[in-house]
Backbone bond lengths (Angstrom), bond angles and torsions (degrees), N, CA, C in turn:
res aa  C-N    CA-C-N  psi(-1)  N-CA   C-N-CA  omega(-1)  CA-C   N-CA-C  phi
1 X - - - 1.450 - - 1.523 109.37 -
2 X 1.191 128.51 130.41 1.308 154.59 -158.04 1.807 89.49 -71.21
3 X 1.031 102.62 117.26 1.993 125.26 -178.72 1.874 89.19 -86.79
4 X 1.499 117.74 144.84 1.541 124.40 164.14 1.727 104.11 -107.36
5 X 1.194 102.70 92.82 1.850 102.18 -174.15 1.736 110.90 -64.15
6 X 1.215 125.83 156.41 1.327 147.47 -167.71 1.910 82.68 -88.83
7 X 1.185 110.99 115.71 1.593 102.34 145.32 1.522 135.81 -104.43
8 X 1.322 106.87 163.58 1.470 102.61 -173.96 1.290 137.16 76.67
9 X 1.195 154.19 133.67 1.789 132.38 117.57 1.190 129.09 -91.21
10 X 1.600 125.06 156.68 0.764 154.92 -111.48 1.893 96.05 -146.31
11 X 1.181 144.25 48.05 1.196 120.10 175.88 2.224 139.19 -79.35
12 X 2.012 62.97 -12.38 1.996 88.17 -158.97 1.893 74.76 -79.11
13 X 1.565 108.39 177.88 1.610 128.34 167.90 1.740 105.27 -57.86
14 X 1.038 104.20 -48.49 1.381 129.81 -160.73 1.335 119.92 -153.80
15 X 1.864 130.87 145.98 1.149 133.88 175.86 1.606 114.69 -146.78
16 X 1.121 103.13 128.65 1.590 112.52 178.24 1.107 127.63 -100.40
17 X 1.505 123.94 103.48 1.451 116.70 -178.94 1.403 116.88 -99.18
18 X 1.339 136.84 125.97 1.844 134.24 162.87 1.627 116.46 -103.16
19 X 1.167 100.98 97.52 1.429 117.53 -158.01 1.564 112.46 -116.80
20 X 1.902 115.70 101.44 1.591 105.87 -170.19 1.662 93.74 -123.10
21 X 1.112 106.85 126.88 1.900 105.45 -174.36 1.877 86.23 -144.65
22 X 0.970 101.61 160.06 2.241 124.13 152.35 0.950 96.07 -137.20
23 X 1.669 102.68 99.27 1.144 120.67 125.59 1.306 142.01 -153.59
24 X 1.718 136.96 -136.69 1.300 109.21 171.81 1.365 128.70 -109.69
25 X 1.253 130.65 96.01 0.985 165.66 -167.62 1.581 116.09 -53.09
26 X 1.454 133.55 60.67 1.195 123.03 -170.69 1.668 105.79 -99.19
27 X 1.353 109.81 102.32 1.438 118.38 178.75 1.657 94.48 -103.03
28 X 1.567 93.28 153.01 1.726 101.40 -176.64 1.559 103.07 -105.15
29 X 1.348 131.56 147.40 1.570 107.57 -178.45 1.954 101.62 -57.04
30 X 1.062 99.85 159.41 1.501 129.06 176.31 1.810 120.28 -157.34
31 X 1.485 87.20 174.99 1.815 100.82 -170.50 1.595 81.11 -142.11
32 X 2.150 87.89 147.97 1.456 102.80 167.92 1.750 100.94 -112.59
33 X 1.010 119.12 -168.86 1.678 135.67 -177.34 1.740 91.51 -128.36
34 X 1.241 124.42 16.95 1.556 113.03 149.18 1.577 117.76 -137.14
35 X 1.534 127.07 -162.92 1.151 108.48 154.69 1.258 131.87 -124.91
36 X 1.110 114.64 156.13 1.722 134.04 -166.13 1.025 129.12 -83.42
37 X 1.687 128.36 115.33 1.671 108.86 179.01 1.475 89.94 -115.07
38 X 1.791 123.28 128.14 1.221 106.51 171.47 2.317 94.58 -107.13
39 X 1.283 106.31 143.62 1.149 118.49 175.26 1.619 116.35 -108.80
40 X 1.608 124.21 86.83 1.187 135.54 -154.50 1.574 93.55 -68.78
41 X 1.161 139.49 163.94 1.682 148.54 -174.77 1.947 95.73 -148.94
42 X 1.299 106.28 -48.93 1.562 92.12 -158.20 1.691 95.98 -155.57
43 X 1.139 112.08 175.95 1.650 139.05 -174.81 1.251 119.85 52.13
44 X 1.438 140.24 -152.19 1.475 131.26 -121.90 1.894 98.92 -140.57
45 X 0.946 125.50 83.22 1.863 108.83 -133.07 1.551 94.52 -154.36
46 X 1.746 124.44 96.17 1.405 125.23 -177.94 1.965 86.26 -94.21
47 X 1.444 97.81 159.25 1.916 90.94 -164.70 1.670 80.19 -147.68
48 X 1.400 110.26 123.18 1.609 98.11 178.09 1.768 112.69 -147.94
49 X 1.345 78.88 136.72 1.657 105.23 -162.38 1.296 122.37 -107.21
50 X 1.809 116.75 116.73 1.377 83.03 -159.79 1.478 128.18 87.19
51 X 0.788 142.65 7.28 1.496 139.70 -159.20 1.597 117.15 52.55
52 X 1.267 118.58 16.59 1.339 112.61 -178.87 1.541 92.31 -123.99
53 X 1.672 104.46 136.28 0.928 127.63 -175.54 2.075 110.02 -103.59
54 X 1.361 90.30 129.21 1.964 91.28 -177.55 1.196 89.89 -125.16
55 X 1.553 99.11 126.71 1.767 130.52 147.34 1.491 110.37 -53.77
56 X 1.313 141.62 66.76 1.424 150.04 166.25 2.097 111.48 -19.06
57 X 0.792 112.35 104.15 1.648 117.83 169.01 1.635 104.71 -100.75
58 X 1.631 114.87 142.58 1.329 106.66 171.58 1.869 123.70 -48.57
59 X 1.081 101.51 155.54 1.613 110.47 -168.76 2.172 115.89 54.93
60 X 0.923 98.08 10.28 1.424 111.60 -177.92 1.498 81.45 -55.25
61 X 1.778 119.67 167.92 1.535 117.97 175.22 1.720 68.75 -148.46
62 X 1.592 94.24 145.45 1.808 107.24 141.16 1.471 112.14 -122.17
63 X 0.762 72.08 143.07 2.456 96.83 169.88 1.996 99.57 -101.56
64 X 1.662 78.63 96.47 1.964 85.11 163.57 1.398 109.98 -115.32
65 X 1.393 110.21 116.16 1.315 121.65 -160.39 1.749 83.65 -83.04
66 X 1.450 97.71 158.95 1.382 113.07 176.11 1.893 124.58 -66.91
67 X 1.480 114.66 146.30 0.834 109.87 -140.55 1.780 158.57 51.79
68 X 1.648 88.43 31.60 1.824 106.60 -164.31 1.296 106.39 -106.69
69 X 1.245 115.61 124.62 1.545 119.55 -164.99 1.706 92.36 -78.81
70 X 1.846 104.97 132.53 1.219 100.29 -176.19 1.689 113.03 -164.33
71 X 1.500 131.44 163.39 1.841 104.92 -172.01 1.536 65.86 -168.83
72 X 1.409 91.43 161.68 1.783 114.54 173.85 1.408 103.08 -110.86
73 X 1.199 135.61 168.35 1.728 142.36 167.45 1.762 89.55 -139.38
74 X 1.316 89.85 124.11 1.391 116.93 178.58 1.835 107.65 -113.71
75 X 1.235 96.29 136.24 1.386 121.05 164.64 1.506 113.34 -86.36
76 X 1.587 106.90 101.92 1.657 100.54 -165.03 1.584 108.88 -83.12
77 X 1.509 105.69 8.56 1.509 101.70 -167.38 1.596 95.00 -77.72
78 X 1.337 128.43 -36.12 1.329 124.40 -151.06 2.276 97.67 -104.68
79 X 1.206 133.76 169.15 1.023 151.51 -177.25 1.554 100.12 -83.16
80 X 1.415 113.71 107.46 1.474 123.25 172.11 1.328 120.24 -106.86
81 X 1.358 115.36 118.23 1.137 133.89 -169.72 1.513 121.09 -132.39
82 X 1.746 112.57 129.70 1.212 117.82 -160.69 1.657 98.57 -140.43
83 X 1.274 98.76 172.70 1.769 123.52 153.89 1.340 103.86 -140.04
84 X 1.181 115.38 130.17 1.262 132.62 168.83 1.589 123.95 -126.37
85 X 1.401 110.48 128.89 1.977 108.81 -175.09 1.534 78.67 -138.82
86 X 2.345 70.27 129.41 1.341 103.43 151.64 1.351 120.30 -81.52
87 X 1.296 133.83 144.88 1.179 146.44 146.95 1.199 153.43 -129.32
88 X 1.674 127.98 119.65 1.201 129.78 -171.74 1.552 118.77 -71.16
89 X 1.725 112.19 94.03 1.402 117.36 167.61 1.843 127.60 -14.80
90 X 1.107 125.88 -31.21 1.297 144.82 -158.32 2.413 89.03 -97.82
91 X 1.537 86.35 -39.21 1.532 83.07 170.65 0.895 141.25 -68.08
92 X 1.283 106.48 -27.28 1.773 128.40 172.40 1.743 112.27 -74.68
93 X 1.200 99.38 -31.25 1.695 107.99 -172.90 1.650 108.98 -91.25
94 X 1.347 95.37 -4.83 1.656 93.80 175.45 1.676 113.02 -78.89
95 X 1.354 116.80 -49.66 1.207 150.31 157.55 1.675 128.19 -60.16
96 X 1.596 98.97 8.39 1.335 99.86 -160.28 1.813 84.03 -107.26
97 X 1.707 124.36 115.04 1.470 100.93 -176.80 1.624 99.48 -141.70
98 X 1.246 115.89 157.89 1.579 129.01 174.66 1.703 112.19 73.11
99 X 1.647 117.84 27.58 1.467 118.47 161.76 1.837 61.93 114.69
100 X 0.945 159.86 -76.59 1.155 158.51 -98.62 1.724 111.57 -80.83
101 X 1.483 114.42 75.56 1.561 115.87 -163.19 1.390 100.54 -59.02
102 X 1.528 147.84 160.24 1.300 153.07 108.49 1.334 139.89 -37.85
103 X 1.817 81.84 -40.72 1.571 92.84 -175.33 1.760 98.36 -112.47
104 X 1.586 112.90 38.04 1.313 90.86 161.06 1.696 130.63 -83.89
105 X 1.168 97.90 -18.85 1.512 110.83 165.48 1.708 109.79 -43.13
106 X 1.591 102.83 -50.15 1.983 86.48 173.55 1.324 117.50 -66.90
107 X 1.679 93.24 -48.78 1.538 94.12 -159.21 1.779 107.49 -47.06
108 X 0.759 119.21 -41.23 1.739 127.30 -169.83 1.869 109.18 -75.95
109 X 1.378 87.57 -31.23 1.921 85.21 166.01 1.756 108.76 -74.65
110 X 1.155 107.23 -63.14 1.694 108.01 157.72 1.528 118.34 -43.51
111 X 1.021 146.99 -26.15 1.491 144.48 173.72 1.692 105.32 -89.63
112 X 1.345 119.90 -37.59 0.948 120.52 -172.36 1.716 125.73 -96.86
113 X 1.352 103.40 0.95 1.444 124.44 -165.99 1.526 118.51 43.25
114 X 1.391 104.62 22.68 1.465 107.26 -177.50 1.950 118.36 -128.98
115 X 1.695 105.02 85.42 1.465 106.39 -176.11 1.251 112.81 -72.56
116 X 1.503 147.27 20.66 1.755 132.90 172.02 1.222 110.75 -94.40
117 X 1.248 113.38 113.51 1.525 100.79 136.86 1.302 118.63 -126.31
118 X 1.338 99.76 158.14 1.810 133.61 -161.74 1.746 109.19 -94.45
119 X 1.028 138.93 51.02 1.398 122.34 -171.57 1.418 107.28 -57.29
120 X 1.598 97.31 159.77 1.391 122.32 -160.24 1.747 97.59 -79.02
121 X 1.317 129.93 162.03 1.684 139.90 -163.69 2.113 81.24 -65.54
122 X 1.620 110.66 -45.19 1.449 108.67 -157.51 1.137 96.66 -53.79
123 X 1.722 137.90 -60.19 1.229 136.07 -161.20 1.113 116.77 -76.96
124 X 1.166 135.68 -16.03 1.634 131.68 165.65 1.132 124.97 -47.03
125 X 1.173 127.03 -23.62 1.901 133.92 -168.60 1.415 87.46 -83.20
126 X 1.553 140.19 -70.08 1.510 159.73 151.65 1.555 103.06 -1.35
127 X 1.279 114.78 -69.56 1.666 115.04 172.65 1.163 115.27 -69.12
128 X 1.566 136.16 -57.73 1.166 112.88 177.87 1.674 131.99 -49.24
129 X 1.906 113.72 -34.13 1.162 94.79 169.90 1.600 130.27 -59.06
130 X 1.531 88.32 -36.26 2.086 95.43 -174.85 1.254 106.41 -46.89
131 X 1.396 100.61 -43.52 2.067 91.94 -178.25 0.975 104.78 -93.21
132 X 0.965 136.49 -4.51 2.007 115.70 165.65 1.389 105.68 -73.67
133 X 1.642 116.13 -49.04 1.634 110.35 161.39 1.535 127.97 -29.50
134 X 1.501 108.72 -64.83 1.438 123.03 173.82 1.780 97.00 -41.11
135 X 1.284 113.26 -87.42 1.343 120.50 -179.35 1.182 124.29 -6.95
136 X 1.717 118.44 -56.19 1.287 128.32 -142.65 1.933 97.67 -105.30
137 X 1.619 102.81 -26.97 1.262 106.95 -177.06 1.853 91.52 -86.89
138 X 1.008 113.68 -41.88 1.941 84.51 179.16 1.172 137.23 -85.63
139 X 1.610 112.51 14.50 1.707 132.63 150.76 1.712 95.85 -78.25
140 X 1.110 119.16 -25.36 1.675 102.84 -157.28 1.661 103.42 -87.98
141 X 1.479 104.15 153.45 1.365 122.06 143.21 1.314 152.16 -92.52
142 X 1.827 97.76 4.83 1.181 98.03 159.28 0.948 152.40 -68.53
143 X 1.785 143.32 157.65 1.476 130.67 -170.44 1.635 105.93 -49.97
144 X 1.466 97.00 140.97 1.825 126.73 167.48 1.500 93.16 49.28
145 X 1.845 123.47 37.33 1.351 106.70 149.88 1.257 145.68 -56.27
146 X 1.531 96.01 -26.44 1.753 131.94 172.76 2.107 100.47 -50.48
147 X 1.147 108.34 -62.92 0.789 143.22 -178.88 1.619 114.97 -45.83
148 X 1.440 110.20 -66.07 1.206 122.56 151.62 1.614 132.93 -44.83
149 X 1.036 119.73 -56.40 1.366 130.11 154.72 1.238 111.75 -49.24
150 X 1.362 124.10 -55.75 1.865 112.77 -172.31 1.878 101.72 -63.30
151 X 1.286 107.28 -41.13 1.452 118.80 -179.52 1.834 123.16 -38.21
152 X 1.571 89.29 -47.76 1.615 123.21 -179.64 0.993 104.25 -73.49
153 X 1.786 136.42 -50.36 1.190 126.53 -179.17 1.308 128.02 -66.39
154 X 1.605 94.37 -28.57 1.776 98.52 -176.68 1.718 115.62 -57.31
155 X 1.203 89.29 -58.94 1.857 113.18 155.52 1.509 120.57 -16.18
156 X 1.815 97.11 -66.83 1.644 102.71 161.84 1.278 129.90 -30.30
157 X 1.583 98.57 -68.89 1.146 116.07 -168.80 1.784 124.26 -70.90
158 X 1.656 106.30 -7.57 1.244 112.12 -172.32 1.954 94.84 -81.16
159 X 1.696 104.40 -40.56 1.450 104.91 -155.69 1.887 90.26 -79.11
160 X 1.160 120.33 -25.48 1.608 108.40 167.08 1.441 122.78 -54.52
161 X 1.649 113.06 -27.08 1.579 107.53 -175.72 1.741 110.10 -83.40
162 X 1.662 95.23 -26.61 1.315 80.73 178.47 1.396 128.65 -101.28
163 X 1.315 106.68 16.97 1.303 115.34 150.40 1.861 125.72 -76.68
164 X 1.604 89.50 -34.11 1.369 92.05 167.49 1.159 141.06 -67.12
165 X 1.213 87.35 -33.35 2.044 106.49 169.68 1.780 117.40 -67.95
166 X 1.241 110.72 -11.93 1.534 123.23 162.37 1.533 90.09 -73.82
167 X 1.382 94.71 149.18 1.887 114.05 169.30 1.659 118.88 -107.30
168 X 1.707 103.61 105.45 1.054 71.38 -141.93 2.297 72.14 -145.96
169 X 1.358 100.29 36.11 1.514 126.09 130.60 1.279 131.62 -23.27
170 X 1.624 111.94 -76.18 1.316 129.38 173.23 1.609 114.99 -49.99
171 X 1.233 113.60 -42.95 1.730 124.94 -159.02 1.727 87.37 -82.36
172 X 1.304 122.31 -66.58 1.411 133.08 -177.29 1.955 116.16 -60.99
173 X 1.494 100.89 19.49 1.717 107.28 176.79 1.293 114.06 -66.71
174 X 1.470 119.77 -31.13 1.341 104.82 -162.71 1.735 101.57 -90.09
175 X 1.263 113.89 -15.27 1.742 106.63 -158.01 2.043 92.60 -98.03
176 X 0.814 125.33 54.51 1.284 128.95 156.06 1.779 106.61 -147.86
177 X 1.623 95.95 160.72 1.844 100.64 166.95 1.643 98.37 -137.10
178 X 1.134 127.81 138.18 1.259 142.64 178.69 1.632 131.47 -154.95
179 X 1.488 133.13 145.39 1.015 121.06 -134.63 2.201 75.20 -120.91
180 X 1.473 118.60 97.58 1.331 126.19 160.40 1.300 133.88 -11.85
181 X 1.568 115.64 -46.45 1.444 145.33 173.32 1.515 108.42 -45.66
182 X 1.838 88.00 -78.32 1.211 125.64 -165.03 1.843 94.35 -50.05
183 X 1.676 111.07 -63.57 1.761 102.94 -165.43 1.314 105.73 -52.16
184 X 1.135 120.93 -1.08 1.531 112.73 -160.38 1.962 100.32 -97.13
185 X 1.425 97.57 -24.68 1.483 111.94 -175.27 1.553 102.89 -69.32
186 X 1.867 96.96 -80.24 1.673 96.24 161.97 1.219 138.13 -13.21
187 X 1.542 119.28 -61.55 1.658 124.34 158.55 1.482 118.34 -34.17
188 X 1.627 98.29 -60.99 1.626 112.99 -166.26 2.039 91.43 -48.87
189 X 1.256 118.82 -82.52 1.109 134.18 156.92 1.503 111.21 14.47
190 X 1.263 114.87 -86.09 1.186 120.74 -175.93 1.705 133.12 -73.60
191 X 1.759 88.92 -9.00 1.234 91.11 176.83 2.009 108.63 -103.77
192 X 0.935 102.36 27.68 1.222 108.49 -178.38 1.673 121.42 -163.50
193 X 1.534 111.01 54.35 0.990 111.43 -161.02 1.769 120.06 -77.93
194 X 1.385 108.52 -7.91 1.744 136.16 -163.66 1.605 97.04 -100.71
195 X 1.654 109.50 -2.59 1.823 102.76 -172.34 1.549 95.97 -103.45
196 X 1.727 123.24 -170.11 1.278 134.45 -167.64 1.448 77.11 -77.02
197 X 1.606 124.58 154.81 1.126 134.74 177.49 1.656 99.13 -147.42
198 X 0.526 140.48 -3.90 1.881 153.27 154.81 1.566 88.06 -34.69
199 X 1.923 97.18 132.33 1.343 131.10 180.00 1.388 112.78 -66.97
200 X 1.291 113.13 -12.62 1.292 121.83 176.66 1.671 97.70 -81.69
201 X 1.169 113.34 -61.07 2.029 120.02 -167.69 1.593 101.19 -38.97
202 X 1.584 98.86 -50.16 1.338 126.66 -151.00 1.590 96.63 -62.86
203 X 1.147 114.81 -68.46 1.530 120.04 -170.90 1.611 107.64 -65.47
204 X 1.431 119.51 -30.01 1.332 102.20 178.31 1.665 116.85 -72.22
205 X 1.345 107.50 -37.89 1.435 134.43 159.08 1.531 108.46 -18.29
206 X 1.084 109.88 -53.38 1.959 133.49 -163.68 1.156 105.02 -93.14
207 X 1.420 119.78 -27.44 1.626 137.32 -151.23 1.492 111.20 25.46
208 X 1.703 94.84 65.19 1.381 108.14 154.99 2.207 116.00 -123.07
209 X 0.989 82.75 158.02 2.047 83.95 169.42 1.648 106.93 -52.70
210 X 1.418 119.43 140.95 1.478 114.08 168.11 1.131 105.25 -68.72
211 X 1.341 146.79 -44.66 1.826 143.94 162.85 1.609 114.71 -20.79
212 X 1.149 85.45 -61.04 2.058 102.58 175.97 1.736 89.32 -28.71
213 X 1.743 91.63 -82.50 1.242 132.90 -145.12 1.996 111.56 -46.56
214 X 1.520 82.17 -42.43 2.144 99.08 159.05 1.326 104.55 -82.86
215 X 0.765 111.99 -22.55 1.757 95.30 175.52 1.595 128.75 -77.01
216 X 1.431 94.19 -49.09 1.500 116.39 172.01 1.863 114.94 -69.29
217 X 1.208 111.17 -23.60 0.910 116.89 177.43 1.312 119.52 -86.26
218 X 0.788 129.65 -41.97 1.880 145.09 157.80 1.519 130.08 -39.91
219 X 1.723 87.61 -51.10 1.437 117.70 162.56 1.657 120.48 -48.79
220 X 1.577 109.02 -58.06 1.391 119.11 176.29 1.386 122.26 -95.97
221 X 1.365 131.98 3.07 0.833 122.47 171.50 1.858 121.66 -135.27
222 X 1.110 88.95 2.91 1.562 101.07 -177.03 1.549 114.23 70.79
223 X 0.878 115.54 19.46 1.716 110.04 -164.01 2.211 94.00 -143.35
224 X 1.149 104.10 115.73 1.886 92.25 172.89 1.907 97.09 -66.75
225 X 0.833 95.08 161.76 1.510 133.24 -173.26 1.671 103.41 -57.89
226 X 1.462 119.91 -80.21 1.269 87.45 162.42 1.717 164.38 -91.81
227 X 1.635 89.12 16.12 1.649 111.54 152.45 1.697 107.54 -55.41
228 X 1.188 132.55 -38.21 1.359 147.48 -156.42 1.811 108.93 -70.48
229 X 1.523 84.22 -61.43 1.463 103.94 -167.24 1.258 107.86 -77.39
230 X 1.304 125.80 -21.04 1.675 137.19 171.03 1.987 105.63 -66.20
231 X 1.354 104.08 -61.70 1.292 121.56 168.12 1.509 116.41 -35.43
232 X 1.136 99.89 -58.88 1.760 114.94 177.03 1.317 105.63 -49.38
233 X 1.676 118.23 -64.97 1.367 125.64 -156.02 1.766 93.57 -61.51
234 X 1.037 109.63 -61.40 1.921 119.51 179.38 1.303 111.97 -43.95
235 X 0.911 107.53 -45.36 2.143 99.17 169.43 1.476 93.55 -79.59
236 X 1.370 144.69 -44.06 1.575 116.52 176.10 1.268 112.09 -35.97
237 X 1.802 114.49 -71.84 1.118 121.87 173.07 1.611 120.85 -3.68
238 X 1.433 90.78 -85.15 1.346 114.49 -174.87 1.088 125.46 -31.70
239 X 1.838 112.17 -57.05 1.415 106.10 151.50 1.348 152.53 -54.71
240 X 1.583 91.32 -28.21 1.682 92.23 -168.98 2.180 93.52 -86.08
241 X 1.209 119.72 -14.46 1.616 129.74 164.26 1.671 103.98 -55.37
242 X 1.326 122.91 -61.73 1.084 133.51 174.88 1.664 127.58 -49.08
243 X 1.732 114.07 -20.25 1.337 118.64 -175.69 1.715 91.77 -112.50
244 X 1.065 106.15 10.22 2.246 98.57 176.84 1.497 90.25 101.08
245 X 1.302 134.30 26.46 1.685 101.59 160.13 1.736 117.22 -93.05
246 X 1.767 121.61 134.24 1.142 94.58 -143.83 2.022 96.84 -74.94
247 X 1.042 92.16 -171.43 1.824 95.11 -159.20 1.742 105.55 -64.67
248 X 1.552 111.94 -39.65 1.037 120.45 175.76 1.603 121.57 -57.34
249 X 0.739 112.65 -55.52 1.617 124.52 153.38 1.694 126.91 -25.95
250 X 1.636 98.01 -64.20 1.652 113.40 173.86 0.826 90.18 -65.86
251 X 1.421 156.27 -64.80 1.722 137.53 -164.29 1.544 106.87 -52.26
252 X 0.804 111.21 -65.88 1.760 122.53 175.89 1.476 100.94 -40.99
253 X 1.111 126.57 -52.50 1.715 123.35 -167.95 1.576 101.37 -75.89
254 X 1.319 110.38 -46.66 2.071 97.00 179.03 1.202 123.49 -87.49
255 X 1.805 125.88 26.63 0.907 124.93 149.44 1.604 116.98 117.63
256 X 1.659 104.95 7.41 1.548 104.70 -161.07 1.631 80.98 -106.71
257 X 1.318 100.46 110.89 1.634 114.04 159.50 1.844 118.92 -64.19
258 X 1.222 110.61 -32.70 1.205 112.15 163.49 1.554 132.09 -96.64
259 X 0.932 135.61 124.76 1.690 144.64 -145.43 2.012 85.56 -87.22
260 X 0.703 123.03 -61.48 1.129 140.26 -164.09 1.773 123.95 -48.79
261 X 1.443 86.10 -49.23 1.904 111.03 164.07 1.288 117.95 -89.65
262 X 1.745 97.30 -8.67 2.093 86.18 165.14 1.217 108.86 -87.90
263 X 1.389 116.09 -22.85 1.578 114.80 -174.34 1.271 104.24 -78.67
264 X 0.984 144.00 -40.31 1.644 135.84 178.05 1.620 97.19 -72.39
265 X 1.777 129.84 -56.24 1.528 96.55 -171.96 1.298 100.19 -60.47
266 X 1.126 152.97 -60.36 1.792 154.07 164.18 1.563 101.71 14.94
267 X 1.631 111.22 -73.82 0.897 125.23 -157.58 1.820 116.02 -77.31
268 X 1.626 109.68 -26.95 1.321 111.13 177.93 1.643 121.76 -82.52
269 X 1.616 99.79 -23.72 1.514 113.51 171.00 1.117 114.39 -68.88
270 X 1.555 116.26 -61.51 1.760 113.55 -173.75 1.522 108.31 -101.38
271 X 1.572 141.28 20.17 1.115 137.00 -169.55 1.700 129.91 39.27
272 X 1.524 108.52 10.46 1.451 113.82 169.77 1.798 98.26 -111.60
273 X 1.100 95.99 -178.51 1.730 110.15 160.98 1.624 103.72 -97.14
274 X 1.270 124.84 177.49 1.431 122.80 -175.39 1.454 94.98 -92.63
275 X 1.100 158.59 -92.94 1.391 131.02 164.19 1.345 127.78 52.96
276 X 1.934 95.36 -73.45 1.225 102.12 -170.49 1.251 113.72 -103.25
277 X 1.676 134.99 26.56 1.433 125.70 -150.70 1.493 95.33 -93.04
278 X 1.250 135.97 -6.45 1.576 126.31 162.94 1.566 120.98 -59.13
279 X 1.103 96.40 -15.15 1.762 103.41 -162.50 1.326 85.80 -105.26
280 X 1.846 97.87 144.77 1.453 113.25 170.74 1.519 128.04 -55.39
281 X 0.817 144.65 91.25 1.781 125.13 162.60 1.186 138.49 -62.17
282 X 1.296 132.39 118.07 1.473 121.07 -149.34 2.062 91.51 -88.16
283 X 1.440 123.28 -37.14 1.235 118.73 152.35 1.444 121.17 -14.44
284 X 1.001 109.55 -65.94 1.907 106.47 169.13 1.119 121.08 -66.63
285 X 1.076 141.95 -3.26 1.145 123.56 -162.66 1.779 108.60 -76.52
286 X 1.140 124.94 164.74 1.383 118.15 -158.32 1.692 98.30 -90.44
287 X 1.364 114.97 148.42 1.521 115.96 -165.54 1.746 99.05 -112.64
288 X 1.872 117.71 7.81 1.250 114.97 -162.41 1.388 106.91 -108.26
289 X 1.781 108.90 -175.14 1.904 105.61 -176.10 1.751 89.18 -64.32
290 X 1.340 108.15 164.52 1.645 130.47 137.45 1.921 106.07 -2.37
291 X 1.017 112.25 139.00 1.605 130.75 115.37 2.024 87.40 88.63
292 X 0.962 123.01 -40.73 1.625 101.26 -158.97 1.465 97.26 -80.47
């Protein structure tokens, strides 16, 4: 059964990649442990998250909130060109002050199952400089480039929310494909990861066949159904391990009735025990190009 590997780490606040190559591009779906803004510029590139599939237009942006199962399919005939920033969730919330979220741009792509946004021709000149700033100040060595760059990004990230906070769903209808049913499953899914989650609950739940339900699910998202929901619960884990919940507990809260089989899936997903998930593993570390 097809594993969804963790890519990358993440040690800097933030990382900016501008990455234009043709070629062939075989990414497997995957999940990061931060979040992702990829900023599309050029070539032929459906990118789908979640089971939702986006038709990419130049300057298109997605918001992949952390932990979101997700892979691009590239057309190697044409010149693909991106910007992509990593970001550490905890970074945005440091900086996030007076009601003023950072990371509401995910949270609402994650609530809303919908990561595109489309900025308008006006705001494009506005974003491209911020990230050419970012860019150019974190190659540089000049004084308070550090500085400059964090400065620029914050900036970024302010004019992304308020683009996000426009509704702007309706306008962006045609450049996605998605299966109605299914988002409705996903949601259910994630919003209840500590309940019976068995393909049986699930499909009667929907009042569909569990066959359908693996099928359709496999189909749109690359991942069977309960590889998914295992995955899910283990990055809950992970997190709520990561903020002081003690380990015994996080197993108990994402749904693993047995202590015993969370620690081995624990251990086969992220290659530590939960114990140790504060500590770096050089095992993970990502073995792929830059940025996707």
């Amino acid at each position: 059964m097809e594993e969804k590997s963790k890519r990358g780490y993440l040690n800097e606040d933030f990382r900016l990649f501008h990455v234009r190559d043709r070629k062939e591009l075989q990414i497997a779906y995957h999940y990061h442990e931060f979040d992702k803004v990829l900023v599309f510029l050029s070539g032929n590139v459906t990118y789908v998250v979640e089971g939702k599939a986006y038709f990419l237009k130049p300057w298109d942006i997605l918001l992949i909130p952390h932990n979101q199962i997700h892979r691009p399919i590239v057309d190697p005939a044409e010149i693909y060109e991106r910007i992509i920033l990593w970001i550490k969730p905890e970074y945005l919330r440091q900086h996030s002050v007076d009601g003023d979220n950072l990371r509401t741009c995910f949270e609402q792509a994650e609530l809303s199952s919908f990561e595109l946004l489309r900025p308008d021709s006006a705001m494009r000149p506005t974003l491209r400089k911020q990230l050419s700033t970012v860019e150019e100040s974190s190659a540089s060595e000049e004084f308070g480039h550090e500085l400059m760059a964090g400065t620029m990004f914050l900036q970024f990230m302010v004019s992304l929310n308020r683009i996000a906070l426009q509704d702007q769903g309706q306008e962006c209808r045609e450049s996605y494909r998605s299966d109605p049913k299914l988002e409705e499953i996903i949601g259910y899914i994630n919003a209840n990861l500590n309940s019976d989650l068995s393909l049986v609950a699930i499909a009667r739940r929907f009042y569909i066949s569990k066959s359908y339900l693996m099928h359709k699910f496999k189909e749109m998202t690359g991942c069977s159904a309960h590889r998914y929901i295992q995955q899910k619960r283990l990055m809950w884990a992970a997190e709520m391990i990561r903020e002081g919940t003690p380990v015994l507990e996080a197993g108990q809260k994402s749904g693993f009735g047995d202590y015993s089989a969370f620690l081995r899936a624990f251990k086969k997903m992220f290659g530590v025990t939960p114990g140790d998930i504060g500590q770096e593993n050089p095992t993970l570390r990502s073995v792929y190009g830059p940025g996707e």
